[in-house]
C-alpha positions as CSV (number, residue, x, y, z in Angstrom):
1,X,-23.6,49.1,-155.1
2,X,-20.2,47.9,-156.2
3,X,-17.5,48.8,-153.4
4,X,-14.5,51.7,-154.3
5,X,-11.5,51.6,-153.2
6,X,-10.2,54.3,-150.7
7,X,-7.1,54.7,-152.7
8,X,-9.2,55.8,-155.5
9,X,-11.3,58.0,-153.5
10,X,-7.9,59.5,-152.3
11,X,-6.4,60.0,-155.9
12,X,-9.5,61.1,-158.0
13,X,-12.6,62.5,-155.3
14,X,-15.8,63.1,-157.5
15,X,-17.5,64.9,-154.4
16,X,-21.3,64.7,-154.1
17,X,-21.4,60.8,-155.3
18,X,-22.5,58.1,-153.5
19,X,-20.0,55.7,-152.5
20,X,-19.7,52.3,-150.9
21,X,-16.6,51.8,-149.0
22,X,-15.3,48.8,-147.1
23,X,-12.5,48.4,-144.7
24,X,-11.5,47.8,-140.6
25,X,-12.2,50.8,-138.5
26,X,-9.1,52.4,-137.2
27,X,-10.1,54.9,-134.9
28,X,-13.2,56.6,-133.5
29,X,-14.7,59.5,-131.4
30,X,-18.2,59.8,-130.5
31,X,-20.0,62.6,-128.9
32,X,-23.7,63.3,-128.4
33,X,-24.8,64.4,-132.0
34,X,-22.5,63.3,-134.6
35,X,-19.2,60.4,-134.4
36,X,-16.2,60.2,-136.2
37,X,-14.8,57.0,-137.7
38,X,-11.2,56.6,-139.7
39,X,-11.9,53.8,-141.9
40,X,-9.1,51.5,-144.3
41,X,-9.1,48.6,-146.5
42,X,-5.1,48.4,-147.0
43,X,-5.3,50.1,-150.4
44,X,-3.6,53.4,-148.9
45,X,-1.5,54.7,-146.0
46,X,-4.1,57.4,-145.0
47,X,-7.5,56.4,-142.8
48,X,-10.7,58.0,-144.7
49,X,-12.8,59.8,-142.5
50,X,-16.3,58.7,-142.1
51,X,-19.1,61.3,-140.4
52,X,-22.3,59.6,-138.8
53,X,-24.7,62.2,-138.1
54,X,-27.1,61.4,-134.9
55,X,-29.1,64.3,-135.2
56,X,-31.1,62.8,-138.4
57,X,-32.3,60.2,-136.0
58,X,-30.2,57.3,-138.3
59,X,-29.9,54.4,-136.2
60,X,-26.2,53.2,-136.9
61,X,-25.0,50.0,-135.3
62,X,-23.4,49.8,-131.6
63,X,-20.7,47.9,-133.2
64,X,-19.6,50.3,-135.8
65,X,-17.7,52.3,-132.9
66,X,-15.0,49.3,-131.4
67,X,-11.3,49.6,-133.3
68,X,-10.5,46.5,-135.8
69,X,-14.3,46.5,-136.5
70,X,-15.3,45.0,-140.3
71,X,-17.9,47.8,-141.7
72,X,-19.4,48.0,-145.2
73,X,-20.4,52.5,-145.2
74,X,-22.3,53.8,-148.0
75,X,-22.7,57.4,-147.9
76,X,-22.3,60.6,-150.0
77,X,-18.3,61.6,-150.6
78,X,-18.0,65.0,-149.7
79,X,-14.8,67.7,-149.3
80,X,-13.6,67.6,-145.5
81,X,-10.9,70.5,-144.0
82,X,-8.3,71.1,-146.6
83,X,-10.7,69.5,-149.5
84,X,-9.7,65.9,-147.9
85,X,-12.4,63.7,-149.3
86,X,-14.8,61.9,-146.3
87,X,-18.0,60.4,-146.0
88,X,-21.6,61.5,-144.6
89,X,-22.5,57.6,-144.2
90,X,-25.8,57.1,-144.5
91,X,-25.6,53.5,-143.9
92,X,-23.6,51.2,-142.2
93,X,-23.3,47.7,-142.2
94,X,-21.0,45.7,-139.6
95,X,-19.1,42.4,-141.4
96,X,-17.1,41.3,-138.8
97,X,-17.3,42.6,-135.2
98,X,-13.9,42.8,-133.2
99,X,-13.6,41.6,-129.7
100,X,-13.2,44.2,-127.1
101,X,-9.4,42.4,-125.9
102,X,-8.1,43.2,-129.9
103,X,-4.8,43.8,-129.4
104,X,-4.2,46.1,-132.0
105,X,-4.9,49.8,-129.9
106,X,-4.7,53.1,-130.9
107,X,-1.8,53.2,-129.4
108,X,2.5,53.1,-130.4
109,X,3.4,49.3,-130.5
110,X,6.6,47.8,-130.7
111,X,8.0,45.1,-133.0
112,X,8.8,42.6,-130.7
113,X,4.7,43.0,-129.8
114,X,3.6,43.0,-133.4
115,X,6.1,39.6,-134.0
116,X,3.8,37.9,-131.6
117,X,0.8,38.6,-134.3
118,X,1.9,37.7,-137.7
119,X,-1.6,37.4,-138.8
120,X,-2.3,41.0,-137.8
121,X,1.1,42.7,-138.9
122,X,-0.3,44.2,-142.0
123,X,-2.9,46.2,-140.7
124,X,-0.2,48.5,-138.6
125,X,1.1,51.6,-140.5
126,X,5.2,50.2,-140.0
127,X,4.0,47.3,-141.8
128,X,1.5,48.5,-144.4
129,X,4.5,51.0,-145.6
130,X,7.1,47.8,-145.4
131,X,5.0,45.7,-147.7
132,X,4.0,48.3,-149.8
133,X,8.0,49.5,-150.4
134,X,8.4,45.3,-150.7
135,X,5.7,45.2,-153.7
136,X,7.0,48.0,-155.7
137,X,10.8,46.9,-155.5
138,X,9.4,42.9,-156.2
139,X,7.5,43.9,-159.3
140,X,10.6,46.5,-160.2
141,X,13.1,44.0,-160.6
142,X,10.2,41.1,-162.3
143,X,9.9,44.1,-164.8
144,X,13.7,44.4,-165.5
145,X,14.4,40.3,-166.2
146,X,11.4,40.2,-168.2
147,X,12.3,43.0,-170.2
148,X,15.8,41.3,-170.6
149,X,14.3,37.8,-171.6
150,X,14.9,35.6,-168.3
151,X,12.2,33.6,-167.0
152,X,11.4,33.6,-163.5
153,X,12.0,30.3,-161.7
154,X,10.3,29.2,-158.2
155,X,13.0,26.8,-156.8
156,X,13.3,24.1,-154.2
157,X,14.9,25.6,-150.9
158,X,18.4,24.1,-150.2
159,X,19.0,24.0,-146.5
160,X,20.9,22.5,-143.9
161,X,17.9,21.9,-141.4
162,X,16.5,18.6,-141.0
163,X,13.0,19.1,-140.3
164,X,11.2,15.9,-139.9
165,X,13.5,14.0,-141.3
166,X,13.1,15.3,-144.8
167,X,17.2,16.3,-144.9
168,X,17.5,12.3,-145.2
169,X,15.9,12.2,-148.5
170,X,19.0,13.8,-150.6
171,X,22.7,14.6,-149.7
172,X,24.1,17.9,-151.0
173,X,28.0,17.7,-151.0
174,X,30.7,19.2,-153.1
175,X,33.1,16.2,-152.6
176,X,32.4,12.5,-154.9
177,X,28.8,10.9,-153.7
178,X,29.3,7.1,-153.6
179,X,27.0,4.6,-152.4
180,X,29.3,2.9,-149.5
């Protein structure tokens, strides 16, 4: 079954479906009968809410419990408190388990912390929102040149740094180049 989105489930809920989502668990409770997992896949702001059920003696996978956790859920899309759509998984599938020492926690984390982890950034909320308002302004102001006529050109960076040597290779000046 072909994955959906959880920004679509979000927008447009067609409760009593089954659904495959897919996306990097964000935070779990588990008690003795059922477990709670908030699921996303960086297509919206808001974690969807998966329900495992224990008492129907499904046998879900250890794994699908530890934050930053890879899962593929299929289950039935049904209306949680306040008609917020979540899932009754039925199955779960684990793509990419997560090492207990993740650094991303439940947790408040700072910026100079999340500079240490570029690769990791965009799966906080502060950077998910930042490169989400990024996207929209980007492709706002593509939309206004191109409806104007100009044609967007990628350029060569001009700098002044001289990184392995590579500032040797042209001079910039505004005064008369000569060859002496």
């Amino acid at each position: 079954m072909k994955h959906t989105d959880i920004k679509e489930l979000f927008a447009a809920p067609s409760f009593g479906t089954d659904v495959t989502v897919c996306g990097w668990v964000r935070t779990s409770r588990d008690s003795k009968n059922v477990a709670f997992l908030e699921l996303n896949d960086g297509t919206s702001l808001k974690h969807l809410q998966i329900v495992l059920d224990k008492a129907e003696g499904k046998d879900f996978p250890a794994d699908a419990l530890k934050l930053g956790t890879s899962l593929k859920v299929q289950g039935k899309l049904v209306e949680g408190r306040e008609g917020v759509p979540e899932i009754n998984a039925e199955e779960i599938t684990v793509l990419g388990s997560c090492p207990a020492e993740y650094p991303l926690q439940k947790k408040r984390h700072t910026l100079e912390f999340l500079r240490t982890m570029p690769h990791l950034r965009g799966r906080t909320n502060t950077f998910n929102a930042v490169l989400r308002v990024r996207s929209v302004l980007a492709a706002a102001i593509h939309q206004y040149f191109q409806e104007r006529n100009y044609v967007y050109v990628n350029t060569p960076l001009i700098t002044g740094s001289d990184c392995e040597g590579a500032g040797e290779m042209f001079q910039v000046t505004t005064i008369g180049y000569s060859d002496e």
